[in-house]
C-alpha positions in Angstrom: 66.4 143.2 124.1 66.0 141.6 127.3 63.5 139.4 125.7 65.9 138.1 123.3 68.2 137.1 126.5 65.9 135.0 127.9 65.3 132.7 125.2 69.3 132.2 124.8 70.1 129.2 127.5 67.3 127.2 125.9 69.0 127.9 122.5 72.3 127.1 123.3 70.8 123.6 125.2 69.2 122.5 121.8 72.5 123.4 119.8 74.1 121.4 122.1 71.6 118.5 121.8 72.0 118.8 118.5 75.3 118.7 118.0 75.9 115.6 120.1 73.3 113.9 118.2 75.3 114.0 115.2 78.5 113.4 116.8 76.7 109.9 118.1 75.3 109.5 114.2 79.1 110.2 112.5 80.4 107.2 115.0 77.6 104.5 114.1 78.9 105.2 110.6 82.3 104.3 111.4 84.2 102.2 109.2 84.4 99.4 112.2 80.5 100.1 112.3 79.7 99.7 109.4 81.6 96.3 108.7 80.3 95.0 112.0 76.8 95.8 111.4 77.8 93.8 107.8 79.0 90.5 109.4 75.6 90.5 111.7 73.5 91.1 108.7 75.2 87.9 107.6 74.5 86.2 110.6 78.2 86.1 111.6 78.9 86.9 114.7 82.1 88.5 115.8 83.8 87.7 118.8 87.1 89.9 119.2 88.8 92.4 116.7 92.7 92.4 116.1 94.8 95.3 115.2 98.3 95.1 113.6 100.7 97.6 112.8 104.1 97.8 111.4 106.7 100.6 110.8 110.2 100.2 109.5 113.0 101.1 111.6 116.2 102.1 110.1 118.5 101.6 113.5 122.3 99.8 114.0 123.0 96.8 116.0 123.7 99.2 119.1 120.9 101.8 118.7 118.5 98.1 118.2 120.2 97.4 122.1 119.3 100.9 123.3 115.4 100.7 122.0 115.2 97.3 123.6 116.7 98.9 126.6 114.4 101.8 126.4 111.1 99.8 125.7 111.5 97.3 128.8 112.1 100.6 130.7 109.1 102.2 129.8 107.1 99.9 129.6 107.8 97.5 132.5 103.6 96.5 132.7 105.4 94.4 130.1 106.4 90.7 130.2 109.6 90.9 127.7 111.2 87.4 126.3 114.3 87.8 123.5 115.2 85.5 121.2 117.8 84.9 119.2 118.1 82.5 115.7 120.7 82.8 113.1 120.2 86.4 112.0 116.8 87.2 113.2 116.7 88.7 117.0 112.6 88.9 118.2 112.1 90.9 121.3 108.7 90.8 122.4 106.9 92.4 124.8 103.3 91.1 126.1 100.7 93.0 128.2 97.5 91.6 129.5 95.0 93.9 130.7 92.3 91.0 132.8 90.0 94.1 133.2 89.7 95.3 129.9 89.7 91.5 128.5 92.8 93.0 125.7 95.7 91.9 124.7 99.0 93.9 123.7 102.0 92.6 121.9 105.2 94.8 120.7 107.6 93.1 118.3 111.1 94.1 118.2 112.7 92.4 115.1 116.1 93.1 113.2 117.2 90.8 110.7 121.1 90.9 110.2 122.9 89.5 107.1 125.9 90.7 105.5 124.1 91.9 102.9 120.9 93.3 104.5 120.5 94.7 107.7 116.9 95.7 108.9 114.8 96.2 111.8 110.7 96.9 112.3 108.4 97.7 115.2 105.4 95.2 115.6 
């Protein structure tokens, strides 16, 4: 039995190996990878990604003044601007992270007509 024991670190090292192997393998196969290794086979080369996102926000005039409020709060890293046209209020929030070379951008927007009130989240 004591035999058996011995042998069990160096088992449980290649499992591990093993395991992180494929973990390394099922990210080069990404989606992202996989169009980026695409482009370079094409000889394109890609210089930046961007991301977009958009959710609906089913919120009143006053609960659309409390989010603003509640973004610029939490997120005060922020640099907020508002602005206001006929029936379309933008509140936009920009961070710049110099390290990380990113860019991030929140969008605020509610659209106010007698008819159709909406709001989404950029």
């Amino acid at each position: 039995m004591r035999k058996y024991l011995k042998g069990w670190p160096l088992f449980a090292f290649i499992l591990f190996f093993v395991l992180m192997i494929q973990g390394v393998r099922a990210e080069e196969s990404s989606p992202l990878a996989q169009i980026a290794e695409g482009l370079k086979n094409q000889q394109i080369e890609v210089d930046g990604w961007t991301l977009h996102a958009k959710t609906n926000v089913d919120i009143s005039s006053e609960q659309f003044s409390k989010k603003v409020k509640r973004l610029k709060d939490e997120l005060r890293q922020y640099e907020w601007t508002e602005k206001k046209e006929q029936h379309v209020t933008k509140v936009t929030g920009i961070y710049k992270d110099e390290k990380n070379d990113t860019e991030s951008k929140i969008l605020l927007v509610k659209t106010d007509t007698k008819s159709n009130q909406k709001s989404y989240l950029l």
